[in-house]
N, C-alpha and C positions, 0 to 999 in steps of 0.2 A: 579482422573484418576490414575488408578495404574500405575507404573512407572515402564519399564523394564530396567534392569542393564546395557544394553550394546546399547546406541540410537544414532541413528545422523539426525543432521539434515542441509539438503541443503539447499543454496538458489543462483539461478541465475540473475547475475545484466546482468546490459547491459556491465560490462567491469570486474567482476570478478566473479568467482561462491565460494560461503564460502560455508568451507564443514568443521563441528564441531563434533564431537564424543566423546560422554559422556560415562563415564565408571565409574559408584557410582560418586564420587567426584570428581574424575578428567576427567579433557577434555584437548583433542587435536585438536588443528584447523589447516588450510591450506587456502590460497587463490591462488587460479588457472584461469588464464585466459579463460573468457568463449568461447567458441569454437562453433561460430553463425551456424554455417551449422549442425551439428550435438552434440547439447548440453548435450545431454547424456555422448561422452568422455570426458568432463572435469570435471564431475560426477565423472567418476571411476576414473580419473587420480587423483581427490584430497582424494578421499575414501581409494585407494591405499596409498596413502602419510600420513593419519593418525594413515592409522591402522599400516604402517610401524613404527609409531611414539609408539605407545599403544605397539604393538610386540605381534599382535594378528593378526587372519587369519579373511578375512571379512564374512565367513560363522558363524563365532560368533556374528553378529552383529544381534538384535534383534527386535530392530525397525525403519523405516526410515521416516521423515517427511521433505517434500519437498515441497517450495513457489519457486516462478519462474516469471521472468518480461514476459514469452515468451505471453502468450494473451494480455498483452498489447501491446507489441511491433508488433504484427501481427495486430493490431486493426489499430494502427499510421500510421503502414507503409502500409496500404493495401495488407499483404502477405494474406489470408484467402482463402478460396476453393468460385468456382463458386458457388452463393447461388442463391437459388429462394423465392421469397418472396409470401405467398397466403394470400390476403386479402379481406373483404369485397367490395362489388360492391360499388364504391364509396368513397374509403378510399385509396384508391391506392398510392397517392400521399403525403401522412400523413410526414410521414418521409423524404419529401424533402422541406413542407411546414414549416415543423420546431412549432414551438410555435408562430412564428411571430414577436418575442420579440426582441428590436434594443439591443445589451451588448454592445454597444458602440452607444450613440447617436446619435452623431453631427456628425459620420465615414460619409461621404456623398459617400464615395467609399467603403462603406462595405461588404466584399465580407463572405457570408455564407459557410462553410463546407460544401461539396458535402457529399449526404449521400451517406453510404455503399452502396449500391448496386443501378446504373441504373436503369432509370425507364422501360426500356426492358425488366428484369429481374425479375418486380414484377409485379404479377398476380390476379386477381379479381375472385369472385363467387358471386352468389347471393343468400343470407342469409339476414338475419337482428334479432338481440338479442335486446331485450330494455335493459333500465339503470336497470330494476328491475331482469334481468335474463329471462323472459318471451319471448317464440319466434313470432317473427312477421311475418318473412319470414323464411320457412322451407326450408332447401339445402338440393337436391336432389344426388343420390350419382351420378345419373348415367351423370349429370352435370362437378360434379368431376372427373368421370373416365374420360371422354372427354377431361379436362381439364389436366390431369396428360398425358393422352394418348400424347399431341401434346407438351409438354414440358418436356418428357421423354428422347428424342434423342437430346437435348439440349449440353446435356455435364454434368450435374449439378451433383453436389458430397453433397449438403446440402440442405434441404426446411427448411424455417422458416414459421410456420403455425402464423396469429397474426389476429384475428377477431373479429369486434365489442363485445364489454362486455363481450367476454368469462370469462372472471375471476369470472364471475356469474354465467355462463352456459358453459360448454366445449362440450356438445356434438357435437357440428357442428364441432371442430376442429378434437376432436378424429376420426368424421368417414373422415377426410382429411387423418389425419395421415393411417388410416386403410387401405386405397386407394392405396395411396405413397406406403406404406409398402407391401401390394401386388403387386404393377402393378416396382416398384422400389426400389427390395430389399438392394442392395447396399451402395446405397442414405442415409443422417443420415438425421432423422425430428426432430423438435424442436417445441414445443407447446407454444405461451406464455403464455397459462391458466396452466404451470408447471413451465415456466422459470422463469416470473415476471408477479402471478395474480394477479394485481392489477390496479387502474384505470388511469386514464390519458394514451389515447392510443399512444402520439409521442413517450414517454418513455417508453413504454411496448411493442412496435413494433418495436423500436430500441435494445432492451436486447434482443430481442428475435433473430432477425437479427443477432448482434452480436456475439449471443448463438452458432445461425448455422455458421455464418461465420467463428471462429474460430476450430470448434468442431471436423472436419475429424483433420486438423493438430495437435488436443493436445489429439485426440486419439492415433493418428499412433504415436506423441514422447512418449507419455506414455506405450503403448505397445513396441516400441522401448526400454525405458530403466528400465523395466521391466523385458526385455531379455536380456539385458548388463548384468544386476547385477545378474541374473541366473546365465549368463557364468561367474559371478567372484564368483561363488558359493552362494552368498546371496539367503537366501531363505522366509528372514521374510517378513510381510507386509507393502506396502507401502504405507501413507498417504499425504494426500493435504491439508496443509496450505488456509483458504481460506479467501475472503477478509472482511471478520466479525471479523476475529482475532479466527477464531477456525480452527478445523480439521476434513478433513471427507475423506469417503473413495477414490480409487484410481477410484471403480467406478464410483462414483459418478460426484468426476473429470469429470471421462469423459464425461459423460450424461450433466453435467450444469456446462462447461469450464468457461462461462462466470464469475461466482463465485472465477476464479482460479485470476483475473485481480486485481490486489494492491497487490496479497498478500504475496510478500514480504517486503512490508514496514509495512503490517498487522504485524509481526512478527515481526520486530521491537519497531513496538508499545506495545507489549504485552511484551519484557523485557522490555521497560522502566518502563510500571506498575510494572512486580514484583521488580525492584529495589525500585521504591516508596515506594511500600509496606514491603519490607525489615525497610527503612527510616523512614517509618510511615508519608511520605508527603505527601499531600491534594493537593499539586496544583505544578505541574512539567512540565515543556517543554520538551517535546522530540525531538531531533533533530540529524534525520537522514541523513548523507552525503557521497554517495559512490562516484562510478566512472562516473557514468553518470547524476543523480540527487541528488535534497536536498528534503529531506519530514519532514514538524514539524506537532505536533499533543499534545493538550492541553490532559492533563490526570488530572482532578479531581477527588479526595476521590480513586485513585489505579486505576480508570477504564476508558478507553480511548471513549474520546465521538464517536458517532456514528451515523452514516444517512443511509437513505434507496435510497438515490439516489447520484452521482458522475458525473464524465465527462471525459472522455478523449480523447486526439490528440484536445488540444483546439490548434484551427490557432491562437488567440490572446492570449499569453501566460499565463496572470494571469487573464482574462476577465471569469467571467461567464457567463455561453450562448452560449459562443462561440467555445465549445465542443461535443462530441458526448455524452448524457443521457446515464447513465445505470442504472437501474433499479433494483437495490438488498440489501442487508444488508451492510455496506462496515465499517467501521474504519475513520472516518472523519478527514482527514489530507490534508494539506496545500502541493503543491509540488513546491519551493523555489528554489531560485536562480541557483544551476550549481552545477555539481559532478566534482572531479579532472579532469574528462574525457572533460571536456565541452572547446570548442574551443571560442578563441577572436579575436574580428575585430577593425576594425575602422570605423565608421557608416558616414554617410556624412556630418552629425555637428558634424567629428569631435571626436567623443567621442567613450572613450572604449565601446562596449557591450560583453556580454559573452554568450554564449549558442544560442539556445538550441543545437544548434547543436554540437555534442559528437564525440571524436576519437573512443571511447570506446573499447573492446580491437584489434582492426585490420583496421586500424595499431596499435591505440594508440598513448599516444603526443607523442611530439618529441621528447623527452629526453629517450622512448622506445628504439629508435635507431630502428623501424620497418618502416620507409619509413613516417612516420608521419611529413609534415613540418606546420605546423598551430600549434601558442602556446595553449597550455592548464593550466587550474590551477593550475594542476601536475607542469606543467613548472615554472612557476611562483612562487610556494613551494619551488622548488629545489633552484632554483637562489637566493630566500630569505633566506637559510640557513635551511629551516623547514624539508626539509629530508635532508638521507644523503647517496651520488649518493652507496653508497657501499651495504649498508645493506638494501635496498627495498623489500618488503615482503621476510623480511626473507633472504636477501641474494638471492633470488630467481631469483631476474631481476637487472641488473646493469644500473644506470641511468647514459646517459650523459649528463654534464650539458653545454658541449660546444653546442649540437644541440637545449636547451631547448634555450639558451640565443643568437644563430643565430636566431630560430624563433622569439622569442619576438620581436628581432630588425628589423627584416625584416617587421613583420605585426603591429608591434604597434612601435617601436623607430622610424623605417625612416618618417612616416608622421606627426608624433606627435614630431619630436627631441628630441626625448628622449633616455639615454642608459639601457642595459637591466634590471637593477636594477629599476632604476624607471619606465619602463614599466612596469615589473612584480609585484612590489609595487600599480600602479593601478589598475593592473588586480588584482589583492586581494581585494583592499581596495570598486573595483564594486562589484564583488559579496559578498563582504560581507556585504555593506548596502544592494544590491536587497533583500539576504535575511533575514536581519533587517527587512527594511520596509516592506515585505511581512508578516516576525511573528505579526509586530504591526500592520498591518491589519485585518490579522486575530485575531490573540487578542480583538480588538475593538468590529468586529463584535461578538465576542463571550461575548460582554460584559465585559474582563476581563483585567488583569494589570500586566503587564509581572513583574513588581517590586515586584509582591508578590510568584513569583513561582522560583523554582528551575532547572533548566536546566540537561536533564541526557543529553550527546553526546557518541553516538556510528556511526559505520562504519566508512568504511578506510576513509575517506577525514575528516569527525567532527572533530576529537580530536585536528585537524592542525588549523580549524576555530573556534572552538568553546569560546576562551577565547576573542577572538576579539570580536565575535558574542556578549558577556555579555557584555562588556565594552561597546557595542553598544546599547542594548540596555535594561543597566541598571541591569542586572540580578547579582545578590551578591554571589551564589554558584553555584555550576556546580560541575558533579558527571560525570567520568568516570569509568564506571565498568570494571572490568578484561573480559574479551574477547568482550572489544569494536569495535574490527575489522571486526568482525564478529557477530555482534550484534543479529542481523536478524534470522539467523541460530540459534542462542542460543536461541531465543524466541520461534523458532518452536516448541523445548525441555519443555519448560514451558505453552503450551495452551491446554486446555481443550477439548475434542472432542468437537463437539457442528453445529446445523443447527439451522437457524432461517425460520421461517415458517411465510409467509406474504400475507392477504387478504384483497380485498377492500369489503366492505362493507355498502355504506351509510346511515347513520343513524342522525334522530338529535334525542336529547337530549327531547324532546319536543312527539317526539313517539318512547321513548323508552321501546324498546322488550327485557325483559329481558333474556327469555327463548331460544329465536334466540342466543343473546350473549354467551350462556354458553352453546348451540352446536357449534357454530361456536369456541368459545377458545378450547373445546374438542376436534376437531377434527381436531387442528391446533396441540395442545401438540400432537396427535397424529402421526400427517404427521413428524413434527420434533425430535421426539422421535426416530420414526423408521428409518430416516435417521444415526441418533447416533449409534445406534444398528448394523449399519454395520459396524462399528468400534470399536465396544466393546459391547459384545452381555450382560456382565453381571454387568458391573460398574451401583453405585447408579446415580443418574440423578435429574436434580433440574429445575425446568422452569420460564422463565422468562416473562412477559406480559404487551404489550402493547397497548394503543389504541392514534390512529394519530389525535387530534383533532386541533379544530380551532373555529375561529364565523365566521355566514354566510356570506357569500361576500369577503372572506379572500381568499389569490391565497395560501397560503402554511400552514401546519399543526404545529402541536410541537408534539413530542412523549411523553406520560403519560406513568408511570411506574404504572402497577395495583395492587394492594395488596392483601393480599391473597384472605381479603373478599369483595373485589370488584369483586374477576374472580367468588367463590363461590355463591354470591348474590349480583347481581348488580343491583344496582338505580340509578336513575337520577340525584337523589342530591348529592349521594357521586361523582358520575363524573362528575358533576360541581364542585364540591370544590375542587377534583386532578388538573383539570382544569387551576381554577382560582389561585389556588396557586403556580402552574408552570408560568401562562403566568406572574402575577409579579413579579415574582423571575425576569423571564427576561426582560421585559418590564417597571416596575415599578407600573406599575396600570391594574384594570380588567378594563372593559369595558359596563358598564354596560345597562340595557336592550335590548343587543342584546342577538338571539340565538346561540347554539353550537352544533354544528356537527360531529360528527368520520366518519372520509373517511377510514381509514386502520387500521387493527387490526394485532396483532404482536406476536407471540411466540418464543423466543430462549428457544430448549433443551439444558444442557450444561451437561457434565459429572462436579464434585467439583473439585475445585481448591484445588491444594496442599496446607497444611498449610506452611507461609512462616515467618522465624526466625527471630525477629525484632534483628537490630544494634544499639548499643548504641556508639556513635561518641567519637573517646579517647580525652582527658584530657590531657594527659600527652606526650609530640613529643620531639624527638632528630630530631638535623640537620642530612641529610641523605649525604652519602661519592658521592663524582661525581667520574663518571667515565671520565671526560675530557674538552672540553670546543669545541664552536667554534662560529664563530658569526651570529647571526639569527635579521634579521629585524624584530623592533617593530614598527610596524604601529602606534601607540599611541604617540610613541618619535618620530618616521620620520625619524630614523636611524636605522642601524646597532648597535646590542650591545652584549658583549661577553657574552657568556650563558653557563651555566655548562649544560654538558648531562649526564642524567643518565639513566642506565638502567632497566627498570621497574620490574623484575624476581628479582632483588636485592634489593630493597626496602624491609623496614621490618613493621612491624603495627609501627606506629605512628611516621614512619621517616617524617621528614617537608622538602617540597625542597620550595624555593624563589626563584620568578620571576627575571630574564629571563633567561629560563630553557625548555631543551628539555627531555621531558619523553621517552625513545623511548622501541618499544618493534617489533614481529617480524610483526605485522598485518597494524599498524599505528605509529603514535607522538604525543604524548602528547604537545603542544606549548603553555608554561607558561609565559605570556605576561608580565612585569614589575611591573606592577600592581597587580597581584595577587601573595598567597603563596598555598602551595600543601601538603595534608594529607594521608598516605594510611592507611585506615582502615581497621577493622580485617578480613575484606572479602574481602580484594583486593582491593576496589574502592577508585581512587583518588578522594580526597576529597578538591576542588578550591574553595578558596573565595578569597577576597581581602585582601592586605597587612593592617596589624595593623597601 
């Protein structure tokens, strides 16, 4: 992707919005509290603050790339526009029957997520598509106009169209849409044979839902701060971060918000690849920590794994199943323990918990001094010496640390006897096992071994956890990179345009149609090409392919990556042996004399990734000068221990600092635990391993 001179890129958390501007080589960042009512000004307010930084006018700015938590957070909280849902006669209730599946067994009180939308609210016709695409039952339109006529004066501001096997056959939907669109121009529709055509209809009735649910609000913000940046003169174009880890356009956004939901932790995952890649390392932990959440994501060989299906606003925190399906490409990441932002209790046995619940910025913890009295991590940081109350981003916010250590005491010391040091000592030492044992969780399931991979940490809260995080579990380097505060936003800067294109298609293995296969991948690079294309009508383009397979009687697929002369000339036996040698890569063994089957077939267009400068790790360190001392609790000792601070702009290539040591810089703190020593290399990134 060609690369313009003058880029930034946004990203809005639940408790800061990082706003970074690239200018060739150098960047200026800013963190700004995000401003929930109208997220757009704290856009400009940190836009303004960089470019005052740069000493340039924001009408020089030439590209903008923006990810944003706002479709999540409207999903969780139930903010989203009155939606109508139209579905098959007889399927009505799909989305409230769930998959059926207990994610907690023995819960004898298990209560299910209410779906999105009442069953008031969703509506039937009578159609019938088979599994082959073939129609059974023809929909009449004049059934439909009937139908749109008497739920027209409703109120409703979105239809989500979701019909038996459309992802085979769309006509019946389009001529709904056709209807809506005449008889309700207003009104935004959503098809799921465009949103997510593919099978399994809880999960394709639910994206699609969610599609329309979010869609008026994340058009009205997008045309909203579309005209901000008009009146602050900007006149380049602006793109969407989406949650594949690519970039598409603004319209696009709008049309299928649902895509817009992860993708600011998408963005973070994509600098942690290119820092890997810099590294030349194969197997890295990324571990994302801001203000309101933690997100880790396993990057093998530079490239961050990936699924076609996620969850969120799960009622049972780290439970699968117990979330809401969404149905698209997404950046497969783990969302772990608690962001600074996240508030603690004391549960009836007794014990500290943390989260989920977030100050995030309004009030914000208590040590804000915004009306916030409940401790947060933040709090708990401070009191342990890990910031320092003066210089918080940048000097920006002044912390008090008498209100963070009255909360502690009040919600954790008075029931527990404890004072605020050792309160805020376990409120660290909780989330920072939840999110241990969550990575080695995850980990496991991924089949893999956190002792063998390397740790990048970026955003505000990581760089304060993350040494503990190693020591916990096991990890021997950790790499923070220069604008790890703003991680997320620097990753915008580094992703490739790119849409991924996804159809179901049943097939086994046994009646395989070759020639069906190589319209259907045709006409997927197709769909996903020209997505690209509205983002950059002339860059080269490279495509990537996949088929979802499994054996028969299997409930879930693996993704095969196809080669070139699989997509050109495909046989049965080469897609058995792509197959066979994925499923033991993960499994250990095939399986033998069953059949195999492809339920869903895959295309990502991407524009080429920039080539990226490999680093060769110095050799040769002097001790680095401190800038002063002050005492910072090491969780490992169980005490207080004086620490030199230094400051991170000061550091030269191959100054060595030793543990226990605070890094600090204006976004975050670097917290060098006793245990380890610190390298900055020729590109800025400190470089932590363990003491000699």
């Amino acid at each position: 992707m060609k690369k313009s001179s003058i880029r930034m890129g946004i990203d809005i958390g639940g408790t800061f919005t990082d706003v970074v501007l690239e200018i060739g080589q150098n960047q200026y960042s800013t963190k700004v509290l995000t401003t929930y009512a109208a997220p757009e000004n704290a856009i400009v307010d940190g836009m303004q603050q960089v470019c005052r930084q740069a000493d340039i006018h924001a009408s020089k700015i030439e590209q903008i790339i923006h990810g944003t938590t706002l479709a999540t957070n409207a999903l969780i909280e139930r903010r989203g526009a009155k939606t109508a849902l139209i579905t098959t006669q007889g399927f009505r209730d799909v989305i409230e029957m769930r998959s059926e599946s207990r994610f907690e067994q023995y819960d004898l009180n298990l209560s299910l997520p209410e779906p999105l939308l009442p069953r008031q609210q969703r509506y039937t016709v009578e159609e019938r598509i088979d599994a082959r695409g073939e129609v059974l039952i023809s929909l009449q339109r004049t059934e439909v106009e009937t139908l749109v006529d008497r739920i027209k004066d409703d109120g409703y501001q979105s239809i989500a169209v979701g019909l038996l096997h459309s992802y085979l056959n769309d006509d019946h939907e389009k001529l709904i849409r056709d209807v809506v669109v005449e008889k309700m121009p207003d009104v935004a529709v959503s098809l799921s044979s465009e949103v997510s055509p593919q099978m399994r209809e809880y999960e394709r009735f639910n994206t699609v839902v969610a599609n329309a649910y979010i869609k008026p609000m994340m058009k009205s913000y997008l045309d909203r701060l579309a005209g901000q940046l008009q009146k602050e003169g900007v006149g380049c174009s602006i793109f969407l971060m989406h949650s594949g880890g690519g970039i598409i356009s603004l319209q696009s956004a709008a049309e299928f918000p649902v895509r817009l939901v992860e993708s600011g932790p998408a963005g973070g995952a994509v600098f942690a690849a290119h820092i890997a890649a810099r590294y030349g390392l194969d197997k890295v932990l990324s571990f994302d920590m801001g203000g309101t959440t933690a997100k880790i994501c396993l990057i093998n060989n530079q490239t961050p794994k990936t699924s076609r299906v996620f969850e969120v606003a799960r009622t049972y925190r780290f439970k699968k199943g117990s979330g809401m399906p969404i149905s698209i490409p997404v950046i497969d990441m783990v969302e772990i323990g608690a962001g600074g932002g996240s508030l603690a209790h004391v549960d009836a046995m007794r014990q500290i918990r943390v989260g989920p619940e977030s100050a995030g910025s309004e009030p914000g913890p208590a040590c804000y001094g915004r009306g916030g009295e409940h401790p947060a991590v933040t709090d708990a940081d401070l009191v342990l010496g890990k910031l320092d109350a003066d210089n918080f981003a940048g000097g920006s916010i002044t912390l008090n640390t008498q209100n963070s250590a009255n909360a502690l005491q009040n919600i954790l010391g008075r029931p527990l006897q404890m004072d605020p040091e050792t309160s805020a000592y376990g409120l660290c030492e909780v989330v920072d096992e939840n999110m241990a044992n969550a990575a080695r969780v995850h980990a496991v399931e991924n089949g893999e071994d956190l002792a063998e991979y390397t740790m990048i940490a970026f955003g505000g809260a990581a760089p304060l956890h993350a040494g503990r995080l190693c020591e916990k579990l096991g990890v021997a380097r950790l790499l923070v990179p220069p604008g790890a505060g703003v991680g997320s936003a620097i990753g915008f800067l580094r992703a490739p345009f790119s849409f991924e294109a996804n159809r179901s298609l049943y097939m086994r293995l046994t009646e395989f149609k070759a020639e069906i296969i190589c319209g259907l991948l045709d006409e997927l690079e197709k769909e996903a090409t020209a997505f690209v294309r509205t983002c950059d009508a002339n860059a080269p383009i490279q495509a990537e392919f996949k088929a979802y397979m499994r054996y028969s009687g299997q409930g879930e697929e693996i993704p095969i990556i196809l080669p070139p002369e699989a997509v050109k000339k495909p046989n049965a036996a080469q897609f058995q042996q792509l197959f066979e040698a994925d499923y033991i890569a993960l499994f250990g063994r095939a399986v033998e004399g069953m059949s195999i089957e492809i339920t869903v077939w895959s295309v990502n267009a991407t524009t080429l990734k920039d080539s990226v400068e490999s680093i060769d790790a110095l050799s040769e360190t002097s001790q680095a000068p401190s800038n002063g001392q002050r005492y910072i609790f090491d969780a490992a000792l169980g005490r207080s221990v004086e620490s030199a601070v230094i400051h991170r702009q000061e550091l030269q290539d191959g100054h060595m600092v030793s543990g226990p040591a605070a890094i600090t810089e204006d976004e975050t703190t670097i917290i060098l635990p006793s245990s380890r020593q610190a390298v900055r290399q020729i590109d800025g990134c400190i470089d932590i391993i363990q003491q000699a």
